[in-house]
C-alpha positions as CSV (number, residue, x, y, z in Angstrom):
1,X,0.0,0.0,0.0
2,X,1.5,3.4,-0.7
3,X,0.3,7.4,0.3
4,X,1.0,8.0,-3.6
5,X,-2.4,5.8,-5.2
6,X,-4.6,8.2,-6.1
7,X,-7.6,7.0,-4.2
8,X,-6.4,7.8,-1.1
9,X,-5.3,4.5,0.1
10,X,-4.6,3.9,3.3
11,X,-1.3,4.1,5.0
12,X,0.3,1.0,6.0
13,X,1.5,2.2,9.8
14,X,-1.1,3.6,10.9
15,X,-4.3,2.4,8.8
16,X,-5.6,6.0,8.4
17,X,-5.9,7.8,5.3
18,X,-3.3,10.7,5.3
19,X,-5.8,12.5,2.9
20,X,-8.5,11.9,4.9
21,X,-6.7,13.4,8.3
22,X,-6.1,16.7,6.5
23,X,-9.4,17.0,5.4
24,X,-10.6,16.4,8.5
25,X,-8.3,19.0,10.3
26,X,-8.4,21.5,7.7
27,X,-12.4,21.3,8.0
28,X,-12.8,20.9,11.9
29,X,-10.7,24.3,12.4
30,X,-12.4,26.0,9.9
31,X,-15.7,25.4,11.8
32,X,-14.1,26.1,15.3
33,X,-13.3,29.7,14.1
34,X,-16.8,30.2,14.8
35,X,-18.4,30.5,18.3
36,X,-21.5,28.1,18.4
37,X,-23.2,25.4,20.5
38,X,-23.3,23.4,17.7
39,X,-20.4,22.6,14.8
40,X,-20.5,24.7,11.9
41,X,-21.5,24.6,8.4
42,X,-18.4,23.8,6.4
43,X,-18.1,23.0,2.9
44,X,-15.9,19.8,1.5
45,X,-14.5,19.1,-2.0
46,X,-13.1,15.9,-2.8
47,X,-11.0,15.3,-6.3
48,X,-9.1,11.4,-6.2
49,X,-9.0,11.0,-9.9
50,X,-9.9,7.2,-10.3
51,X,-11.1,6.9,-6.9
52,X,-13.1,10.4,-6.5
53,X,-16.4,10.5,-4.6
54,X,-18.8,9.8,-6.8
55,X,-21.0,12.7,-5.8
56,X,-23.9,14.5,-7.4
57,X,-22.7,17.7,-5.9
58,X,-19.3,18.0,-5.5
59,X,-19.8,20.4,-2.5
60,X,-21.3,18.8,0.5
61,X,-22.4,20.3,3.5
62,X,-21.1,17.7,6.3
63,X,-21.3,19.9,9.3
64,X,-25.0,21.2,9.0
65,X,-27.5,19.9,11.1
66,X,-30.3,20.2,8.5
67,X,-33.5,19.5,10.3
68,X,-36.8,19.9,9.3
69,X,-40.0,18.7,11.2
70,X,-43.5,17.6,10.2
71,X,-45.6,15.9,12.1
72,X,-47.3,13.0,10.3
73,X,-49.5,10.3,11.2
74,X,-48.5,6.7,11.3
75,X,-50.5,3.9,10.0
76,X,-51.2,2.2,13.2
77,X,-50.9,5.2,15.9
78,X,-51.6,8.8,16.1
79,X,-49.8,10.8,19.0
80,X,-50.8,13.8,20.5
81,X,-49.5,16.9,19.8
82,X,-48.9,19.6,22.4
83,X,-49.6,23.2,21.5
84,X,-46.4,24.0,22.8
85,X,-44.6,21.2,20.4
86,X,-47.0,22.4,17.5
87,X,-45.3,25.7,17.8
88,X,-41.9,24.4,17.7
89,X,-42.3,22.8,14.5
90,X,-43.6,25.9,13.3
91,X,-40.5,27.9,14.1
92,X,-38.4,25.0,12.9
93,X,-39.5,25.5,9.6
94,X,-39.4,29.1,9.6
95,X,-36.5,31.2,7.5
96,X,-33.9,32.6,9.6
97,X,-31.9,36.3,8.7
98,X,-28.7,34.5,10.0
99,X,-27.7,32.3,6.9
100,X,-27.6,28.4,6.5
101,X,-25.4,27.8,9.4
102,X,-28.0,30.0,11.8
103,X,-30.5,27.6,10.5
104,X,-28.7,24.7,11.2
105,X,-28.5,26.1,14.5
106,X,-31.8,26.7,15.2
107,X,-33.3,23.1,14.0
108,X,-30.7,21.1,16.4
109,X,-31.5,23.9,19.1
110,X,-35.7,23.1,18.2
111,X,-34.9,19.3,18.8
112,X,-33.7,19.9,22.3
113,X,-36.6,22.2,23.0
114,X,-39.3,19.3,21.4
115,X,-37.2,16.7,23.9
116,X,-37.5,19.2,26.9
117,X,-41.3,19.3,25.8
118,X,-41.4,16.2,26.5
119,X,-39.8,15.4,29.2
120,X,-41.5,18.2,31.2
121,X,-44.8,16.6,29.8
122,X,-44.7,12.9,30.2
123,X,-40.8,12.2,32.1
124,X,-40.4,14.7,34.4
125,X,-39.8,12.1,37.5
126,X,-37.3,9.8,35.3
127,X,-33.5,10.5,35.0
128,X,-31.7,11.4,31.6
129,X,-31.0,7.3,31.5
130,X,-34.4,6.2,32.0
131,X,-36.7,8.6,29.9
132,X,-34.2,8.4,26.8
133,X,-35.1,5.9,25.2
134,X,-39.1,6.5,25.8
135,X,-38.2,10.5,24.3
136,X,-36.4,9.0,21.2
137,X,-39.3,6.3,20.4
138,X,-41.6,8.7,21.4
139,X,-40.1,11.8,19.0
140,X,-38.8,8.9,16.4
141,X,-42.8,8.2,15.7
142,X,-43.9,12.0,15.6
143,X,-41.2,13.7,14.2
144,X,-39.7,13.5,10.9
145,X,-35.9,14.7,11.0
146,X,-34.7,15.4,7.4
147,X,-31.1,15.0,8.0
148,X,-30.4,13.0,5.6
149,X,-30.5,13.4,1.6
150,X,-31.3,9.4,1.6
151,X,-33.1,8.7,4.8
152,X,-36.5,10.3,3.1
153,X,-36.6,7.7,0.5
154,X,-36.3,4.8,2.5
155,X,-38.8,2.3,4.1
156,X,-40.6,4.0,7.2
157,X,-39.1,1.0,9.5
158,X,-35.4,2.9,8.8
159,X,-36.8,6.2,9.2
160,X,-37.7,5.2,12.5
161,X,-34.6,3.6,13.6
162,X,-32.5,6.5,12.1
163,X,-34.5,8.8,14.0
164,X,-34.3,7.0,17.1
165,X,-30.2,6.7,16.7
166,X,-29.9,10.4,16.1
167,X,-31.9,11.4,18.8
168,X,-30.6,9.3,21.5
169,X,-26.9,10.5,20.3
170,X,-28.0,13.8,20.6
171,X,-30.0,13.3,23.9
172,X,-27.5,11.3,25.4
173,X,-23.8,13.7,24.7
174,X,-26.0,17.2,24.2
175,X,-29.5,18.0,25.3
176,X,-29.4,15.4,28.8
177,X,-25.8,17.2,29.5
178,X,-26.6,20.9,29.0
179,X,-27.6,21.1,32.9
180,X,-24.5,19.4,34.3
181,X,-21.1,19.3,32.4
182,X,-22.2,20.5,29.4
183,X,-23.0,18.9,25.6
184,X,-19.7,17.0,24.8
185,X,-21.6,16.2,20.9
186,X,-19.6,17.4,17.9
187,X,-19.8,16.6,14.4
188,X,-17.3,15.0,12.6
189,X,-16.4,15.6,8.9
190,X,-17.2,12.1,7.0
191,X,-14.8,11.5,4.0
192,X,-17.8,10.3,2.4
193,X,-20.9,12.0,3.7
194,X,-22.5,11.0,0.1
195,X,-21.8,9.1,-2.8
196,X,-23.8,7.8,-5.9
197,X,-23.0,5.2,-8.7
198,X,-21.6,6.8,-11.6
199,X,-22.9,5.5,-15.1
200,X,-19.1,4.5,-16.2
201,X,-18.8,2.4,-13.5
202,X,-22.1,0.6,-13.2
203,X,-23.0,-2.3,-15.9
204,X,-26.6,-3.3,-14.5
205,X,-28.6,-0.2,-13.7
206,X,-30.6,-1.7,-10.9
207,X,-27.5,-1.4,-9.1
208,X,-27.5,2.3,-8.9
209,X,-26.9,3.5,-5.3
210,X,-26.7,6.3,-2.9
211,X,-24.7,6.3,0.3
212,X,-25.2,8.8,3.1
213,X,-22.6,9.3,6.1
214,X,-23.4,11.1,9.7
215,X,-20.4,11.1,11.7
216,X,-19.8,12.6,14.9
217,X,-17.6,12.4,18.2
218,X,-17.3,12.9,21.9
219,X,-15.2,12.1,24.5
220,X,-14.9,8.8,24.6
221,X,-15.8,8.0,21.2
222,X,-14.1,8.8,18.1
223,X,-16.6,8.2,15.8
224,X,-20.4,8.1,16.0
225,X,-20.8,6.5,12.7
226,X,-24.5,6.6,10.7
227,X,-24.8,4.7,7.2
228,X,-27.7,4.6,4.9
229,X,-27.8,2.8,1.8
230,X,-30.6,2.5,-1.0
231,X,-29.7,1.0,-4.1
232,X,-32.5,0.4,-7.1
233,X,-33.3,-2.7,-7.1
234,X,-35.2,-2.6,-3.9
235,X,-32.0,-3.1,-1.8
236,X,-31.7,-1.0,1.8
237,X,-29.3,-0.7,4.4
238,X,-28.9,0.6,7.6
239,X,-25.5,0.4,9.5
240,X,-24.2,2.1,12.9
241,X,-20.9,1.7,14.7
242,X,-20.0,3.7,17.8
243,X,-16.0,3.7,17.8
244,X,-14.5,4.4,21.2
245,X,-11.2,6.1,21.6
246,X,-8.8,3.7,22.4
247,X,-7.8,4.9,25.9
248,X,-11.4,3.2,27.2
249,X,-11.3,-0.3,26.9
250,X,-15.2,0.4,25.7
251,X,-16.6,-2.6,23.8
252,X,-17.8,-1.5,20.4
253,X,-21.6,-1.4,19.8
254,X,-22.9,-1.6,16.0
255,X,-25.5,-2.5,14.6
256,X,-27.2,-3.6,10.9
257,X,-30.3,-4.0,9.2
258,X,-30.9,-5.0,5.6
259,X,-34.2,-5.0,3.8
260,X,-34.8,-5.7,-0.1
261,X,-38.1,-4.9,-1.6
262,X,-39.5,-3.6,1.4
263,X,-39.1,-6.2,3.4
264,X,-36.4,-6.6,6.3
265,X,-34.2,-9.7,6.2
266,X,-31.3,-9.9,8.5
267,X,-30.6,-7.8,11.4
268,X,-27.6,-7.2,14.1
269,X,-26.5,-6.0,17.1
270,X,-23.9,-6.5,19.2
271,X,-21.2,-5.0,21.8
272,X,-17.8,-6.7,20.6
273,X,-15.5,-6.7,23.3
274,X,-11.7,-4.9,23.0
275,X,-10.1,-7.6,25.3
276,X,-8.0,-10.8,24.4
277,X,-10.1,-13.7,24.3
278,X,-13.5,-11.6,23.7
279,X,-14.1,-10.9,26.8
280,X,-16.9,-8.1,27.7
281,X,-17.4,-6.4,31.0
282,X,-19.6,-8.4,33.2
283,X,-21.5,-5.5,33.2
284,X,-22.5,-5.6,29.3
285,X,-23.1,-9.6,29.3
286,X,-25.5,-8.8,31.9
287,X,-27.3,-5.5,30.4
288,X,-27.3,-7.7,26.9
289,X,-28.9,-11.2,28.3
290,X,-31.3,-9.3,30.4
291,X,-32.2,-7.3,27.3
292,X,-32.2,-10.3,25.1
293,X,-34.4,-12.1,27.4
294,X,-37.1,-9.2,27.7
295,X,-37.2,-8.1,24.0
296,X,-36.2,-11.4,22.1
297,X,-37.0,-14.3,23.8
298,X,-38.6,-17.0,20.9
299,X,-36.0,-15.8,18.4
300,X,-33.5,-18.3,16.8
301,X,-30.4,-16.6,16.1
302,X,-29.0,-16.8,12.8
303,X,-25.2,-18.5,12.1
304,X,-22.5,-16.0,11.7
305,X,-20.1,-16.6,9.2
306,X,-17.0,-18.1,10.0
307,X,-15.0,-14.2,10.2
308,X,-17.6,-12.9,12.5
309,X,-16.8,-15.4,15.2
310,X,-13.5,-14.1,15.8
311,X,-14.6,-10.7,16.5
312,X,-18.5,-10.7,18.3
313,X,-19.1,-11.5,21.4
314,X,-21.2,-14.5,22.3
315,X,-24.0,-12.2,22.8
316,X,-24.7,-11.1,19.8
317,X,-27.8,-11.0,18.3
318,X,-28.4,-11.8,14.8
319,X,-31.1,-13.1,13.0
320,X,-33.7,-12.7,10.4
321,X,-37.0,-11.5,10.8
322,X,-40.1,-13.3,10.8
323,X,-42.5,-10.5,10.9
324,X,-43.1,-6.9,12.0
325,X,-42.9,-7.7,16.1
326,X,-39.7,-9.5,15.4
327,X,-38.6,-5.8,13.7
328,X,-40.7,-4.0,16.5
329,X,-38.4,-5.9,19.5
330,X,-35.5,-5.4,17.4
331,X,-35.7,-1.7,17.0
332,X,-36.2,-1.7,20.8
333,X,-33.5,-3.9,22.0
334,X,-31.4,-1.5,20.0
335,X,-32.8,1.4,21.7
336,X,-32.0,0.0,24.7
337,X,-28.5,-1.4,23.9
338,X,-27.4,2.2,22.8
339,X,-29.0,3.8,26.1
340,X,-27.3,1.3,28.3
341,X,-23.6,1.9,26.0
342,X,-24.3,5.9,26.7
343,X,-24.8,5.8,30.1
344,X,-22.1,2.9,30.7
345,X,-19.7,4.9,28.7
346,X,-19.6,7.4,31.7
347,X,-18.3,5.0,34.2
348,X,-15.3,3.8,32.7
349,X,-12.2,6.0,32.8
350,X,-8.9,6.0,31.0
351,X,-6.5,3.3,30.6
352,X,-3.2,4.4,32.6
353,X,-1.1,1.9,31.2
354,X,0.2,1.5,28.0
355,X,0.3,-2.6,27.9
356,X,-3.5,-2.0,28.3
357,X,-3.8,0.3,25.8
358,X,-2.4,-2.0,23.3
359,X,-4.6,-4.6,23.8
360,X,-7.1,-2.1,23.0
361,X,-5.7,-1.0,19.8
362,X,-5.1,-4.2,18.4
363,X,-8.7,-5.2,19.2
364,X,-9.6,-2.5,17.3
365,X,-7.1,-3.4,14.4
366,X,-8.8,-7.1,14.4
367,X,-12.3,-6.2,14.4
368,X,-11.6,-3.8,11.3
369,X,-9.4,-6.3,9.4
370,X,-12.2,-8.4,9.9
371,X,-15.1,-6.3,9.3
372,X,-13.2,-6.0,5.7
373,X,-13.5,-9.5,5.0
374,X,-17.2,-9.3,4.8
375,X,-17.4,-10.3,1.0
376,X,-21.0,-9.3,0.9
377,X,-20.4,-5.7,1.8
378,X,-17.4,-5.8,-0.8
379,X,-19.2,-7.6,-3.7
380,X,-22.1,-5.1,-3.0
381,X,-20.7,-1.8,-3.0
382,X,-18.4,-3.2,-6.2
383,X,-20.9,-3.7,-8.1
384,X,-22.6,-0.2,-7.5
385,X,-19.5,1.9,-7.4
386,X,-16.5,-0.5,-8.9
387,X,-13.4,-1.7,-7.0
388,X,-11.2,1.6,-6.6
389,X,-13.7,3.7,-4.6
390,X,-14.9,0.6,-2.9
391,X,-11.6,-0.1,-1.3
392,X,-10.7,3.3,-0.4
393,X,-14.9,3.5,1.5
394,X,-14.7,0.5,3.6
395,X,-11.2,1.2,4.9
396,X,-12.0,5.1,5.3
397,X,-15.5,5.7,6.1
398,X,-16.9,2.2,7.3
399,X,-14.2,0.8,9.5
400,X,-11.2,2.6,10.2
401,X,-8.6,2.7,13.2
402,X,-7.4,5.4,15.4
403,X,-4.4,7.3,14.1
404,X,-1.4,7.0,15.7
405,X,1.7,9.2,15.3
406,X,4.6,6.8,13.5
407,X,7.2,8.4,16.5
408,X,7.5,10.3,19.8
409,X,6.4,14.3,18.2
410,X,9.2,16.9,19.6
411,X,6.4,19.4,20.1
412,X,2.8,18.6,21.4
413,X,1.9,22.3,22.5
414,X,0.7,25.2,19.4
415,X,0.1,27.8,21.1
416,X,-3.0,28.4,19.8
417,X,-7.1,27.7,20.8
418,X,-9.7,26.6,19.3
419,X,-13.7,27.7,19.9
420,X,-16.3,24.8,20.0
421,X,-19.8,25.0,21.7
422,X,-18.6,28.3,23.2
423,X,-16.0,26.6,24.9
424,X,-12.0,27.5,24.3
425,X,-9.3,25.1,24.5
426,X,-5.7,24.7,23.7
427,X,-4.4,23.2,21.0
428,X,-2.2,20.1,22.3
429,X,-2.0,17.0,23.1
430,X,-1.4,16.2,26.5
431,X,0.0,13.4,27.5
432,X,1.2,10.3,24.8
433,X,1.1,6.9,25.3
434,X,3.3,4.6,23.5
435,X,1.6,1.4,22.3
436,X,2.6,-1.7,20.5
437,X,0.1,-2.5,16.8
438,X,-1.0,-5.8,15.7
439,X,2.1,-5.7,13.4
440,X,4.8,-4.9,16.3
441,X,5.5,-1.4,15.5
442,X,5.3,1.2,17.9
443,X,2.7,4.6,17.7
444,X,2.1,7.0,19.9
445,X,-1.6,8.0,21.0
446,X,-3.1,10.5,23.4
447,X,-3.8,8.7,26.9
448,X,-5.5,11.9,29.1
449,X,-9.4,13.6,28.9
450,X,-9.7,14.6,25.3
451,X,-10.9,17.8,24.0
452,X,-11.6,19.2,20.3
453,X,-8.1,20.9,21.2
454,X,-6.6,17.4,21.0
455,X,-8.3,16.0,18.0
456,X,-7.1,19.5,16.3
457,X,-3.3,18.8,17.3
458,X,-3.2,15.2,17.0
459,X,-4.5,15.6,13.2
460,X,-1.5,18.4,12.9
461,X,1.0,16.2,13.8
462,X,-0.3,13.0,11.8
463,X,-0.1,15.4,8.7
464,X,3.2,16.4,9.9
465,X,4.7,12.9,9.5
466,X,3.8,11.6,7.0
């Protein structure tokens, strides 16, 4: 593999694009020059000859939180609105003076004032961890969030557990924080927030597809990671993956769900553990049988091919619908799963020693390698978008690893700060840990609290080296 292909391939130390780092530091201080409690609107080109994004617009808009909300009815329910929430939507919709970005603003600002609605309304006895999912089921069903180019067109079972994802993610790092330490939610420029088949590389037109990428961050994760795919032929997809930093030996939660025609046909979920041996916390085995036993107990699990078992813990749930309360218990055992990895997420602390660490990272380096043998994601997105792109997605945008800095930097201090969520911080590092890769080669990482100050210098100092 070699920094000079085109495509952006992925460098062989540390398993991140060098292309896709500058990007993503070029593009997250351009929208920390502003002050705002939410990131900024910030506009991203991409050019990689052979291996360009396949984009209908070559300008996409990755920061903006785009919302837009309707309420609608539902087939089988009909909520009740609140005058209060009525009015919301109104001003949600309305034009604002301020520019797109102000916009923005306002919409994610009017989803934290529809989820304080509700909560004052319905939850005002329950903690942040035991309204949130009953808010995000609750606003999932009532609210249509357009934050997605692709998410519109799809089935209204995605729709709902898109909604449900964003709104816990928000609810859980932002709008349940705001009283206490304050929103830690940040969004995080997506090499690929869209793509579409070109006509030179497709043969079969019903292979046509769109993909859309959400990304954002926090503290202790690196990447909140939403994909949505809709190809012609009938053929949906739904994947999330919340990547923890590796300095928390946090198990990594993702999730799938597939549907052709319509109709849903295979479904996942699972924590997979960052330890030797795939070992979870006692406390997740627990949370995910008790879960598993209240939401899912007549369902066979499916087999998992032979790649999977190396990397998923013995938990995992995986099987294929039967009917619509099979997809109804699996949308909320997801809920759940993702409220318990929020709120669990708080209790663990960083990893002080570096041997630890390790183990970590080269957990992280398995389940990736892995992840990329899945040969009916390849085949899939090959035949949509060809070979070249494919490659240079699934190792940048669908499973990646942490960059790591190839040796120890002789600076880790700029001298300069950065504003996010009207909120300064320096631009350094802090302290560096030095850990060992799957391959035996040595990187350095950050091992204190992080801070958008960090991910700014560490991105710097990748760039630097290579």
């Amino acid at each position: 593999e070699s920094d000079a292909d085109a495509d952006g391939t992925m460098q062989t130390v540390t398993k991140g694009c060098c292309l896709c780092q500058q990007r993503r530091s070029t593009h997250l201080e351009a929208a920390s020059s502003s002050n705002s409690s939410s990131p900024r609107s910030v506009s991203m080109s991409f050019s990689r000859g052979e291996g360009r994004v396949p984009a209908a617009r070559e300008e996409y808009d990755s920061f903006h939180f785009s919302f837009s909300f309707s309420f609608k009815r539902r087939r089988r329910r009909r909520r009740r609105r609140t005058a209060a929430a009525a009015r919301l939507v109104f001003s949600a919709s309305a034009s604002s003076p301020g520019g797109e970005a102000s916009v923005s603003q306002l919409m994610h600002d009017n989803l934290g004032r529809l989820v304080d609605v509700l909560v004052s309304e319905r939850y005002a006895t329950l903690s942040g961890a035991e309204r949130r999912v009953k808010v995000a089921l609750d606003l999932a069903q009532t609210v249509e969030l357009k934050t997605h180019k692709v998410l519109p067109d799809m089935n209204e079972t995605f729709i709902l557990l898109a909604n449900i994802i964003e709104i816990m993610w928000r609810c859980g790092f932002d709008y349940d924080l705001r009283e206490t330490t304050g929103p830690e939610f940040y969004a995080y420029p997506s090499v690929h927030p869209y793509a579409e088949s070109q006509p030179g590389t497709i043969v079969d037109e019903s292979k046509f597809m769109r993909l859309e990428n959400k990304e954002y961050q926090s503290s202790r994760f690196r990447r909140l990671h939403l994909e949505l795919a809709k190809r012609e032929d009938g053929l949906e997809v739904l994947r999330m993956v919340m990547f923890p930093r590796v300095r928390y030996d946090l198990p990594i939660v993702a999730l799938d769900m597939v549907s052709f025609s319509g109709r849903v046909s295979f479904v996942i979920a699972d924590a997979s553990p960052v330890h030797r041996g795939r070992k979870l916390p006692d406390v997740y085995v627990q949370a995910m049988t008790d879960l598993r036993k209240k939401h899912l107990p007549d369902v066979s699990m499916a087999r998992l091919p032979e790649w999977a078992d190396l990397i998923f813990s013995e938990g995992c749930v995986c099987f294929r619908p039967r009917d619509e309360l099979d997809i109804s218990a699996f949308i909320t055992y997801c809920s759940e799963l993702i409220n318990f990895h929020i709120e669990a997420s708080s209790c663990f602390g960083e990893l002080g020693e570096e041997e630890k660490m390790s183990e970590v990272y080269q957990c992280h380096q398995k389940y990736t390698k892995e992840q990329l043998n899945n040969e009916k994601t390849r085949k899939s997105l090959e035949a949509s978008f060809g070979p070249s792109f494919t490659e240079a997605y699934m190792k940048q945008t669908l499973f990646d690893v942490e960059p790591g800095l190839a040796h120890e930097p002789l600076e880790t201090e700029f001298g300069d700060e950065i504003e996010m969520n009207n909120k300064r911080y320096e631009v350094r590092t802090g302290m560096l840990a030095r850990i060992e890769n799957a391959e035996g080669k040595s990187l350095y990482v950050p091992k204190g609290h992080w801070t958008p100050g960090e991910e700014i210098a560490m991105l710097r100092l990748f760039n630097s080296q290579q």
